[in-house]
C-alpha positions in Angstrom: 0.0 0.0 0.0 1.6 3.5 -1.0 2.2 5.6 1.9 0.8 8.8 2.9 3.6 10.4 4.0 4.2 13.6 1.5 8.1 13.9 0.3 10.0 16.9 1.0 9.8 19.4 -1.8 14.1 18.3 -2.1 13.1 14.9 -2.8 10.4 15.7 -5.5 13.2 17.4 -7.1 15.5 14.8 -7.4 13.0 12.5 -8.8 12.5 14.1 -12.0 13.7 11.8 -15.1 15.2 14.1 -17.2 15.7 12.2 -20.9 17.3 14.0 -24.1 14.8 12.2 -25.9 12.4 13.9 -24.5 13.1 17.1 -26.8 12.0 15.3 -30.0 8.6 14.7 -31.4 6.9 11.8 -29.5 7.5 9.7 -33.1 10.9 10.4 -33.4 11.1 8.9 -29.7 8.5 5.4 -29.6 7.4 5.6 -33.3 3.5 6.5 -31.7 2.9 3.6 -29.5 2.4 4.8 -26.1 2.8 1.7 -24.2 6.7 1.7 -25.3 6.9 5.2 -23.9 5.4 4.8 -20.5 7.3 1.4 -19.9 10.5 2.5 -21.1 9.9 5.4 -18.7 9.0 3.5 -15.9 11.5 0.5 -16.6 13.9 3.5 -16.4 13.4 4.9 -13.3 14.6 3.4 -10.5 12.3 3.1 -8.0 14.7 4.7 -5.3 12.9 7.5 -7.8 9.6 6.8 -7.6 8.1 9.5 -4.9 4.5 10.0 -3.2 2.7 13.3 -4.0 -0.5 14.3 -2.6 -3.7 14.0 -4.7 -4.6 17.7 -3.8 -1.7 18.8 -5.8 -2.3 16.9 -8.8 -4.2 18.2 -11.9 -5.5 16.5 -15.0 -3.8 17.1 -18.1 -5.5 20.2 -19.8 -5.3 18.6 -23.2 -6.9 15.1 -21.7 -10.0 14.2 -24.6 -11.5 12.2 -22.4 -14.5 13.9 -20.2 -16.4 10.9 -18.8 -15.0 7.8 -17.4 -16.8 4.5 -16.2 -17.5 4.9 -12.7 -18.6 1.3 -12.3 -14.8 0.6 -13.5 -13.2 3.4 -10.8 -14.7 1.5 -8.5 -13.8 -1.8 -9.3 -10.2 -0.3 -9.5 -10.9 1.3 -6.2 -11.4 -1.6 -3.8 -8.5 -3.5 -5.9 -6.1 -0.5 -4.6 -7.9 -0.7 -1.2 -6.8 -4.0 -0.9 -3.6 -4.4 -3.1 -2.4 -0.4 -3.3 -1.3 1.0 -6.2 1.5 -1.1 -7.8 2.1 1.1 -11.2 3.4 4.8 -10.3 1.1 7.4 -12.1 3.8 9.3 -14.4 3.6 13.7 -13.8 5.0 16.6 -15.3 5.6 19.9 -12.5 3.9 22.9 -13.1 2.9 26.1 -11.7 0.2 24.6 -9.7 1.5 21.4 -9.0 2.0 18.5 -10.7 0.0 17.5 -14.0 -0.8 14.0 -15.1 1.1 12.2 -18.1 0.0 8.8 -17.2 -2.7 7.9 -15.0 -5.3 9.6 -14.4 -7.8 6.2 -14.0 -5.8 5.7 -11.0 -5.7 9.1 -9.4 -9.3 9.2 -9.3 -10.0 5.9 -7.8 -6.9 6.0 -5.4 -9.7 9.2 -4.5 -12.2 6.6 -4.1 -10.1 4.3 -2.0 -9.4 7.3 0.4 -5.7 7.9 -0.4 -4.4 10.9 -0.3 -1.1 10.3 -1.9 -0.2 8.4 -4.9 3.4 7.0 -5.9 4.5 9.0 -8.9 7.7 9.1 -11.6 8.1 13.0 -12.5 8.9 13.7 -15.7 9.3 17.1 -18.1 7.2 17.6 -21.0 6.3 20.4 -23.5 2.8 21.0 -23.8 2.8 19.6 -27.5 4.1 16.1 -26.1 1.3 16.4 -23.3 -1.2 17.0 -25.3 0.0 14.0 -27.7 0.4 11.5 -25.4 -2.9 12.5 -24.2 -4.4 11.4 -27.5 -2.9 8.4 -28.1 -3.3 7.0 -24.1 -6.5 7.2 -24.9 -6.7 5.8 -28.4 -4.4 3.2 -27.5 -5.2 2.1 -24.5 -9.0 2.7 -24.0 -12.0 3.3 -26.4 -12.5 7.0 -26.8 -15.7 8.3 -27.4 -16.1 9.4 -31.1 -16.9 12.3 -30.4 -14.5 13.0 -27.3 -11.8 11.7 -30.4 -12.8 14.0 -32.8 -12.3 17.0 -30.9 -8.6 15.8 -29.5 -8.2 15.5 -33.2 -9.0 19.0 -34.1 -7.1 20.1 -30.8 -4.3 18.9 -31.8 -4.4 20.0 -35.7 -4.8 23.5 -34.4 -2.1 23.7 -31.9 0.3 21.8 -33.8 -0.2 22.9 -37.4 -1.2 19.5 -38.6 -3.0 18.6 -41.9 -5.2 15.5 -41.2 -2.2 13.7 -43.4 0.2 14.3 -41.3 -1.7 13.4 -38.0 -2.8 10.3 -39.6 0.8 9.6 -39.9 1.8 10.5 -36.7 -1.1 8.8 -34.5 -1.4 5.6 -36.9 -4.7 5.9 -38.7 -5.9 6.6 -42.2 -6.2 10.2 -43.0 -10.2 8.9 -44.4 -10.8 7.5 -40.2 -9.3 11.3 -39.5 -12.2 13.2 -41.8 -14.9 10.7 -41.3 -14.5 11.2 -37.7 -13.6 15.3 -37.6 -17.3 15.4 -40.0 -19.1 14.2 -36.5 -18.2 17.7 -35.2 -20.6 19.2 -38.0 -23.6 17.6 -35.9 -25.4 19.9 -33.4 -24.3 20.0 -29.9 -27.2 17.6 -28.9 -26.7 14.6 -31.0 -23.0 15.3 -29.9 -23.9 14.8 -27.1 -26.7 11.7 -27.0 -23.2 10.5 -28.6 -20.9 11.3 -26.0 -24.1 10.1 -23.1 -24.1 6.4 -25.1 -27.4 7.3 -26.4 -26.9 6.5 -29.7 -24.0 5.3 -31.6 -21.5 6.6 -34.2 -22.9 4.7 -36.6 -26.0 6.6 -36.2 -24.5 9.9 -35.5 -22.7 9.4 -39.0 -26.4 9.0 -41.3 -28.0 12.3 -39.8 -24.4 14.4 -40.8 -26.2 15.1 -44.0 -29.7 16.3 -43.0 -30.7 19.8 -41.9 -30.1 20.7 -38.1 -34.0 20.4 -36.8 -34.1 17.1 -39.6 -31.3 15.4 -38.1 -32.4 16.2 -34.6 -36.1 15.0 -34.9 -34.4 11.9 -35.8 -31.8 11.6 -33.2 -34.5 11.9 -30.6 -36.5 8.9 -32.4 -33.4 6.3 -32.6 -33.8 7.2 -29.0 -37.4 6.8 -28.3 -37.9 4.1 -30.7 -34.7 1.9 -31.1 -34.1 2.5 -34.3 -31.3 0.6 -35.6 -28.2 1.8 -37.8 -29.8 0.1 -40.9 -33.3 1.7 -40.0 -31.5 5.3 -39.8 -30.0 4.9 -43.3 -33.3 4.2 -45.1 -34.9 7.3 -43.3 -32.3 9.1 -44.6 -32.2 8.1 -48.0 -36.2 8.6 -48.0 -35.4 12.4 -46.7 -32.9 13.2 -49.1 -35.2 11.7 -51.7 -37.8 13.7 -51.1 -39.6 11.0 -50.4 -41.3 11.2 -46.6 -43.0 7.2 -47.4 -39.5 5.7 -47.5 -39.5 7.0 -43.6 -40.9 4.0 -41.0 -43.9 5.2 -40.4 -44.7 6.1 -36.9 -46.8 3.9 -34.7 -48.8 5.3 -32.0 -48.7 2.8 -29.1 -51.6 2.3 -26.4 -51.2 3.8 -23.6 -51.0 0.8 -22.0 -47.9 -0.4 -23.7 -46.5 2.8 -23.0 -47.3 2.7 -19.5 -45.8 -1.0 -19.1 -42.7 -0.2 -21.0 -41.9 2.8 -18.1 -42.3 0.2 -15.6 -40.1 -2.0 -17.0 -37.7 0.2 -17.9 -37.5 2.0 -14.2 -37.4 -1.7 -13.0 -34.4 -3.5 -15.2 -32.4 -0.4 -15.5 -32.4 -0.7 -19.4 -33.8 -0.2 -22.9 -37.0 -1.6 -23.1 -39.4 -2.1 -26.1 -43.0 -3.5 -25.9 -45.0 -3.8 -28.7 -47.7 -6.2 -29.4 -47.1 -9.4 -28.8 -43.1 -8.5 -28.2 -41.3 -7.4 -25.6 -37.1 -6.4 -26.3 -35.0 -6.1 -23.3 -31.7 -4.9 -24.7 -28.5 -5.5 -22.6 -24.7 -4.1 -23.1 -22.4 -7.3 -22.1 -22.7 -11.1 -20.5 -22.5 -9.0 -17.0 -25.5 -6.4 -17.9 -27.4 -10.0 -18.7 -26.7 -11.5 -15.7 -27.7 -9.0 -13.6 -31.5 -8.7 -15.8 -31.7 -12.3 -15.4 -30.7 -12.2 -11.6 -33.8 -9.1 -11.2 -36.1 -12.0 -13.4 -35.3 -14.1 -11.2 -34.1 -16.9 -13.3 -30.5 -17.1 -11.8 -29.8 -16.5 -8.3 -27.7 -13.7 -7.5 -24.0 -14.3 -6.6 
């Protein structure tokens, strides 16, 4: 378990990994894989190095994409550092107000969780370019960003570091067509951004209403909500819109009141999408765990 026990502002000091390397563009120095650079950081470091700074001083990193994280998965990596403690140093960069995170940041906020209030750190010096590029690819690399949270670290990172879409398709490993296909999300309004970024509706989705006009593509966002449309169901709307051609569009069905009435009871009982029309009835579920625990509140398997 890490201890509690801040360092002196001397032994901070001495910690910091100064690297030569470091100067270069982050593909001149692990040809864009992340992983390479954080373990050949921390594989570096002795851990005579390795020093415990208090949470209240740390700061995410301003050019971090990612807004929302899984707080079912802090947690689960909060009572595993309860009990086992944080075996991985988070890696920091010094600044003006403390200490900003390279590396890390899942753990910071459930070492919060666990009731730490220090975490053992590797500090590190970084321009703001390399920050905000290893920012990126952490993410890309090492979790699923959301589409939309990756679109706008894409644009970030064009503007601030004079990048065509070529040449950051060569420097974070993707096609310059992934680049524009994903940068065109940004054309949506702010709300189907945003269903995006909530998990309301997929990319998929979000990509067939790029076309249609604002109030259009909104009135339709709001119905792949309501009504469950699917990617393929989105696509024929569309193509009846842009047609001209309003009977290409599913036609609307106005559901009892009843049905409407049981599907809010279901919904507010199993936590999850649920569809009732007659004579069916669609639970929908994300993974084998989201099932388990729908089948546990059916009662069909016992609970663990």
């Amino acid at each position: 378990m890490p201890s509690n026990t801040k360092k002196s502002p001397a032994t901070k000091k001495s910690s910091t990994v100064k690297n030569k390397k470091l100067g270069k563009g982050l593909d001149a120095i692990f040809g864009g894989d992340i992983s390479t650079l954080i373990d050949d950081i921390e594989k570096n470091t002795p851990e005579t190095k390795h020093v415990d700074i208090s949470l209240d001083e740390i700061r995410p990193n301003p050019y971090q994409p990612r807004k929302l994280f899984d707080e079912e998965k802090l947690e689960e990596l909060a009572i595993s550092i309860k009990e086992h403690g944080i075996f991985q140093p988070v890696i920091l960069k010094a600044s003006i107000q403390g200490y900003e995170i390279v590396a890390g940041e899942r753990r910071c906020r459930a070492a919060k969780k666990a009731g730490l209030t220090t975490v053992p750190a590797i500090i590190v010096d970084f321009s703001d370019d390399q920050m905000m590029e290893i920012a990126l690819l952490e993410n890309i690399q090492r979790e699923d960003l959301n589409s939309i949270e990756e679109a706008k670290a894409y644009l970030s990172m064009m503007d601030k570091l004079g990048l065509t879409q070529e040449q950051l398709a060569k420097r974070i490993g993707k096609s310059r067509s992934y680049i524009a296909n994903t940068l065109r999300l940004l054309q949506l309004p702010e709300i189907i951004q945003n269903y995006v970024l909530e998990g309301k509706i997929s990319m998929g989705h979000a990509r067939c209403l790029i076309t249609l006009p604002k109030e259009k593509a909104e009135t339709l966002a709001k119905r792949c909500i309501d009504e469950g449309l699917s990617v393929r169901d989105v696509e024929n709307i569309v193509k009846g819109i842009e047609l001209g051609n309003s009977r290409k569009e599913r036609p609307r069905v106005t559901k009892a009141k009843e049905l409407v009435y049981v599907e809010g009871l279901l919904r507010k009982k199993f936590r999850t999408k649920i569809k009732v029309d007659e004579n069916t009835l669609t639970i929908k579920y994300t993974d084998t765990k989201d099932l388990n625990r729908i089948l546990e509140l059916m009662g069909v398997i016992e609970e663990n």
